[in-house]
Rosetta silent file (secondary structure, phi, psi, omega in degrees, C-alpha in Angstrom):
SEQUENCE: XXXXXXXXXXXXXXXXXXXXXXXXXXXXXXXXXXXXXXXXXX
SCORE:     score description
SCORE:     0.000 S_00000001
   1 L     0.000  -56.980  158.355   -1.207   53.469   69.574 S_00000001
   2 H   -47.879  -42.619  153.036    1.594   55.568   70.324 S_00000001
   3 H   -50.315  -22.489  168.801   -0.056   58.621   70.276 S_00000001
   4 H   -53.391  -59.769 -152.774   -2.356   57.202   73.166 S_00000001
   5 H   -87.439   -9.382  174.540    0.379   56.333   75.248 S_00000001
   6 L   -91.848  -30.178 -167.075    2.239   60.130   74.643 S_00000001
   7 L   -93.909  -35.328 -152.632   -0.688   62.272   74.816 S_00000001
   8 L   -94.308  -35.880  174.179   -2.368   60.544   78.169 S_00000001
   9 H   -63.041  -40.816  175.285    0.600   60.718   80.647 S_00000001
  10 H   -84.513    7.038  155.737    0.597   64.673   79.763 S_00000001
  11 H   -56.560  -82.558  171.893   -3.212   64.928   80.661 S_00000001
  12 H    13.252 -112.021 -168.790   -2.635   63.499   83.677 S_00000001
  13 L  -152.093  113.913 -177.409    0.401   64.298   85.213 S_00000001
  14 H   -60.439  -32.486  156.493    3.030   66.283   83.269 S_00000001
  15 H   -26.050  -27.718 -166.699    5.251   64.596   85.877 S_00000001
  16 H  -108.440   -6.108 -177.531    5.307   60.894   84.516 S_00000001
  17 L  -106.846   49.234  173.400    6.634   61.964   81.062 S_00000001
  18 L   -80.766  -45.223 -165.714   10.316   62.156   81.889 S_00000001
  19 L   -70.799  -38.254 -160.557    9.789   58.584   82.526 S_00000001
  20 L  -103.591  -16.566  173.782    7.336   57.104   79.771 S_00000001
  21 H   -51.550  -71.452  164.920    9.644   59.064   77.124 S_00000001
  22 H   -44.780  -23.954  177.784   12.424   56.497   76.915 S_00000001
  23 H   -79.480   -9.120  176.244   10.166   53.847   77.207 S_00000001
  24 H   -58.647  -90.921  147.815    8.447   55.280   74.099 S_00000001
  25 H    29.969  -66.857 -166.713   11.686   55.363   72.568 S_00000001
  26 H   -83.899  -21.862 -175.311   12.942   52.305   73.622 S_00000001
  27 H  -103.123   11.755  174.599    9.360   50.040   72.380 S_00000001
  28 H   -65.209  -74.352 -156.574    9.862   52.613   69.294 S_00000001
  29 L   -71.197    4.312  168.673   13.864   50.871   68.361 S_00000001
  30 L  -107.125  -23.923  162.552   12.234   47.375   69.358 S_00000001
  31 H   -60.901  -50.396  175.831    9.274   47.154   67.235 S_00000001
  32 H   -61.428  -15.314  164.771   11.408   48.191   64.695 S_00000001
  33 H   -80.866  -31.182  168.787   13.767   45.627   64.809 S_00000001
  34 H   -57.454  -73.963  176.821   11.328   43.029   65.415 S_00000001
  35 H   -30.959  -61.937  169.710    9.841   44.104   62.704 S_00000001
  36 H   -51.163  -44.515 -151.467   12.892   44.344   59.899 S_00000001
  37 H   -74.110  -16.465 -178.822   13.940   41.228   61.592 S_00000001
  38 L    92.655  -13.293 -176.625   10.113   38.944   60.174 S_00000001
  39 L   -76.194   -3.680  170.583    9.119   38.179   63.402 S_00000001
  40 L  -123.969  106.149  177.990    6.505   40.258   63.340 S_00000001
  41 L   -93.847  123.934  178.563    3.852   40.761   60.397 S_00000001
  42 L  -118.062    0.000    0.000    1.543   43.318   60.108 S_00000001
């Protein structure tokens, strides 16, 4: 899923991934917490 969302902004427009990096990043350290944390089961 991430790989989608990393690869497709620099197809594009090399332009948006200054932007979509931190947000990578940032739903990266929140899944993972979610995760550790049980609220989420996979």
């Amino acid at each position: 899923m991430h790989d989608y969302i990393h690869t497709k902004p620099n197809q594009t427009s090399p332009a948006i991934t200054p932007i979509t990096e931190p947000i990578i990043q940032s739903q990266n350290v929140i899944e993972t917490t979610t995760t550790s944390s049980g609220f989420i089961s996979r």
